[in-house]
C-alpha positions in Angstrom: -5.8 0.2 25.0 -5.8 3.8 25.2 -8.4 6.1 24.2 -8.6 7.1 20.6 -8.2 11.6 21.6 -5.0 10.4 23.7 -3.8 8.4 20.8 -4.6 11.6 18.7 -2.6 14.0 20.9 0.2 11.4 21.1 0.2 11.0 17.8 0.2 15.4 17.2 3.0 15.8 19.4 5.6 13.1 17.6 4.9 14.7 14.2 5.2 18.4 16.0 8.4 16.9 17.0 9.6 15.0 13.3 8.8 18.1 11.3 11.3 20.4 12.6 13.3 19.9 10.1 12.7 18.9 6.3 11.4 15.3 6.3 10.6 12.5 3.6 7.9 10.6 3.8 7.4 7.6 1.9 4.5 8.3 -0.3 1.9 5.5 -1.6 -1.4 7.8 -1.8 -3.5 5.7 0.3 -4.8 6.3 3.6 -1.7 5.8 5.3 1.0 7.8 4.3 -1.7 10.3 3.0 -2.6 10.8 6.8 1.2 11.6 7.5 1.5 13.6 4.9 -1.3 15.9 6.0 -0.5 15.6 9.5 3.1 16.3 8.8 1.9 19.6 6.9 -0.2 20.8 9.7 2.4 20.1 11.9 5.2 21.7 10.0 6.6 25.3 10.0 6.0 27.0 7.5 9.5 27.2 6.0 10.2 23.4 6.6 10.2 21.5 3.5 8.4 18.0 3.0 8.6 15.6 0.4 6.1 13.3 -0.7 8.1 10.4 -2.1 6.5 8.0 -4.3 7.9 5.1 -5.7 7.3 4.0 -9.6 7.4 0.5 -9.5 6.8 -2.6 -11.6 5.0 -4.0 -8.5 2.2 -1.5 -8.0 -0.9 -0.7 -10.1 -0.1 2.6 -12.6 -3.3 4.1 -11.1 -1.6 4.2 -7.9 0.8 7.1 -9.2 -2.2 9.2 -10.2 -3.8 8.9 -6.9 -0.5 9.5 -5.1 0.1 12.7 -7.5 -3.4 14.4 -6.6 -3.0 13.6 -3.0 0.0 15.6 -2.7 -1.0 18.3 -4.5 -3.7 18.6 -2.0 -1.6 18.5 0.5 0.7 21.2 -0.9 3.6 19.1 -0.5 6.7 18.7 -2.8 6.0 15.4 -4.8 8.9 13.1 -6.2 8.4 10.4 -7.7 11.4 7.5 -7.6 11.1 5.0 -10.4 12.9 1.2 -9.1 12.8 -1.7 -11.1 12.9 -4.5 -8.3 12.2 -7.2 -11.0 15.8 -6.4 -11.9 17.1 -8.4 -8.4 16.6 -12.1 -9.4 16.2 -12.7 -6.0 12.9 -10.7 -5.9 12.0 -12.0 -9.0 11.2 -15.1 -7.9 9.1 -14.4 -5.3 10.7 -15.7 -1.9 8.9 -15.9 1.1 11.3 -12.7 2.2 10.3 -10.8 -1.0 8.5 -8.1 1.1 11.8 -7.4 3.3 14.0 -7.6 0.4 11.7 -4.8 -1.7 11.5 -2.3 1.3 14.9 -2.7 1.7 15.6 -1.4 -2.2 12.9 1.0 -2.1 14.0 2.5 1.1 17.9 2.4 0.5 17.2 4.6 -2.8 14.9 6.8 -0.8 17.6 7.5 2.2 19.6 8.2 -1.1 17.6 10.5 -2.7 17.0 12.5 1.0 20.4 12.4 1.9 21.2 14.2 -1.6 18.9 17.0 0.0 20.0 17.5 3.4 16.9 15.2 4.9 18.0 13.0 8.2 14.7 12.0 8.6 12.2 9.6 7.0 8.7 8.5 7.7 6.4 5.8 6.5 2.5 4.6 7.1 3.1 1.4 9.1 0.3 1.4 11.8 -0.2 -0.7 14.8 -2.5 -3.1 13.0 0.5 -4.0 10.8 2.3 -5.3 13.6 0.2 -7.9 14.4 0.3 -10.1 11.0 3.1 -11.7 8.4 4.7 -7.6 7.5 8.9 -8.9 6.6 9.2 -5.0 4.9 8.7 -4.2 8.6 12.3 -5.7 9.2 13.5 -3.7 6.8 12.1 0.0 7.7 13.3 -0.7 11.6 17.0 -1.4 10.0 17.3 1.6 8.2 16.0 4.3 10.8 12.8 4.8 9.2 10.3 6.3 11.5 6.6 5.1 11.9 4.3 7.5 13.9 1.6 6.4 13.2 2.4 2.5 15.6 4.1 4.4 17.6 0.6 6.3 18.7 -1.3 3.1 18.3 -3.2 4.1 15.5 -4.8 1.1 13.6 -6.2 0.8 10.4 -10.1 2.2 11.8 -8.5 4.8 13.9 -6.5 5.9 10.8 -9.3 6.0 8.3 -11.0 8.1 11.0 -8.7 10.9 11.3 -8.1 10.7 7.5 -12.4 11.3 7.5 -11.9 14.0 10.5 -9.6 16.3 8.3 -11.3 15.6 4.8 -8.6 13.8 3.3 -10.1 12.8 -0.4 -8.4 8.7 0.0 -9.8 8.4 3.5 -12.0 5.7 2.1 -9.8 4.0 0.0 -9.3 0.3 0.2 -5.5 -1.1 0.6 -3.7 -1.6 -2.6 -0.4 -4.1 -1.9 1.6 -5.0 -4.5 0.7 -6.9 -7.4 3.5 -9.9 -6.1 0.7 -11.0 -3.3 -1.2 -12.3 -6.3 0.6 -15.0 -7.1 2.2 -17.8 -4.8 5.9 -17.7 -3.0 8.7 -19.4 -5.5 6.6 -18.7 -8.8 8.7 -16.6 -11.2 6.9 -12.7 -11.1 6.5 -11.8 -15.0 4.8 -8.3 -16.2 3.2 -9.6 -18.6 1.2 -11.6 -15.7 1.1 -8.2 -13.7 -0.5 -6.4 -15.6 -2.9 -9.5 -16.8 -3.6 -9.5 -12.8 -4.1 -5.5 -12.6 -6.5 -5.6 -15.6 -8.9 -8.4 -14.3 -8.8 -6.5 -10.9 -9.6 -3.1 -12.4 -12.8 -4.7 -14.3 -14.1 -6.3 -11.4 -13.6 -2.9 -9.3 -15.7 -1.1 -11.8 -18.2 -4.3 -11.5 -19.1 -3.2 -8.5 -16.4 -4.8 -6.2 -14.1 -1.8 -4.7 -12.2 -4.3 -1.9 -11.3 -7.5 -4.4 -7.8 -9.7 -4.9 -7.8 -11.5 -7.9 -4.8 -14.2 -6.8 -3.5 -16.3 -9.7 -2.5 -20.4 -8.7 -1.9 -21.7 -12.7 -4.3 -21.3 -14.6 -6.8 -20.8 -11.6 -8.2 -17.5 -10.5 -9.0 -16.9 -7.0 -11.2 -14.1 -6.7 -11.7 -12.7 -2.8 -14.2 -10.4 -2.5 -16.3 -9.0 0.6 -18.7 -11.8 1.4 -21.5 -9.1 1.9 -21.0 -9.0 -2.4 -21.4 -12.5 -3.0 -24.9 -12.0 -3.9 -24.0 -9.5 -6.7 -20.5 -11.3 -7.8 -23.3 -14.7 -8.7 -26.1 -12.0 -10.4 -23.3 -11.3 -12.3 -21.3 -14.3 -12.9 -21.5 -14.8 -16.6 -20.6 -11.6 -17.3 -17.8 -11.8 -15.2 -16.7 -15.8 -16.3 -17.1 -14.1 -20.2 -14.5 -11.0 -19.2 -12.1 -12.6 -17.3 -11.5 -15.3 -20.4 -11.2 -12.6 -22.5 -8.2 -10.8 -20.4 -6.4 -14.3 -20.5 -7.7 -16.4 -17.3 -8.7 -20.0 -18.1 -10.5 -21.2 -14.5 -12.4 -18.5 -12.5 -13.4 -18.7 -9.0 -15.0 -17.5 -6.4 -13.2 -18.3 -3.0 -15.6 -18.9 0.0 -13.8 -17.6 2.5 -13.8 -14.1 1.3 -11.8 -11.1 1.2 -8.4 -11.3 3.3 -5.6 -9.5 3.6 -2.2 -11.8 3.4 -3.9 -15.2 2.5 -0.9 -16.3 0.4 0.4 -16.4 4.0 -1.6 -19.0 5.2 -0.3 -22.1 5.7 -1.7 -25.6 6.7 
């Protein structure tokens, strides 16, 4: 594996090299795509044009957009927000196995639209070379449509990212993963917004509980709650109050699952 500083100027030179013309990047507002963005910006001269591009989803928590909005404006980027009902596609709505592929492929054909309306050839996204390595279909997707991904293609995983992010004071540097609210529930089950946002409440209390990294995955009427196991102690100090507000946002069974906090465990398989 190479050194993390050659990584860095590997990394430097390919952005020197996307940014000389205007260039899209797909914008979520976590660490990511909010490293590109202010890499791309360094990077950039001054009179090329980039666009932060953030989609408004029915898949994603609402807070996302807020974080994504004062991200860019840190960056001094142009922002522009895309709004894509995927729910619309029946066969996203009921959750395949390929769901992932088949939502970056909508969410990326309206983005090469919107870019192309603008004169942009070129589009980047946040995949990194941890990504590569576990169950990513959306992957498919960016690779068949040109999309660009700098950030594999220096090597950069998830730590390494999160330390550059820290290196040029990026506000989200710290900020845990947020997928979309579909990896909640399990493949084949119908994906209803009244269940979303259901799912997005009960995750929102238990962030402000004192769990920042936590999946609240819904099986029925059973709650699977993953959390870091270093906050097991302080989930079971506060277990009642927990049991008592998760009732209240509509869950009947609430658990704690053992294993802990995992990305992708509705991928795992017997």
């Amino acid at each position: 594996m190479r050194p993390y500083d050659e990584k860095k100027n590997y990394l430097y030179e390919k952005m020197k090299a996307y940014v000389q013309k205007d260039v899209c990047i797909a914008f979520s507002g976590g660490v990511d795509s909010s490293l590109l963005l202010v890499l791309a910006k360094k990077c950039a001269k001054e009179q090329t044009r980039i666009y932060a591009v953030t989609f408004d989803t029915m898949l994603h928590p609402s807070c996302d957009m807020e974080i994504a909005k004062q991200v860019a404006e840190e960056a001094g980027a142009i922002h522009k927000v895309l709004s894509v009902n995927e729910l619309e596609q029946e066969e996203i709505r009921f959750n395949p196995k390929n769901r992932c592929y088949l939502c970056k492929k909508t969410l990326f054909v309206r983005l090469w639209e919107y870019a192309k309306s603008l004169g942009v050839t070129q589009i980047l996204e946040g995949t990194n070379e941890d990504d590569l390595h576990v169950y990513r279909p959306g992957l498919q997707a960016v690779r068949e449509l040109g999309i660009k991904s700098p950030l594999a293609e220096a090597g950069f995983t998830k730590e390494e990212v999160r330390r550059l992010a820290k290196e040029l004071g990026i506000s989200v540097a710290e900020r845990p993963s947020a997928p979309c609210l579909a990896t909640r529930l399990p493949y084949g089950e119908e994906i209803r917004i009244e269940v979303l946002e259901k799912i997005a409440q009960g995750e929102e209390y238990l962030k402000t509980a004192g769990f920042p990294t936590v999946r609240l995955r819904l099986h029925g009427d059973v709650a699977r709650i993953e959390i870091l196991q270093a906050d097991f102690p302080l989930f079971l100090e506060k277990r009642e109050e927990i049991t008592q507000k998760l009732k209240e946002t509509g869950f009947l069974y609430i658990t704690l699952d053992m294993e802990g906090f995992r990305s992708g465990s509705m991928d795992e398989t017997k």
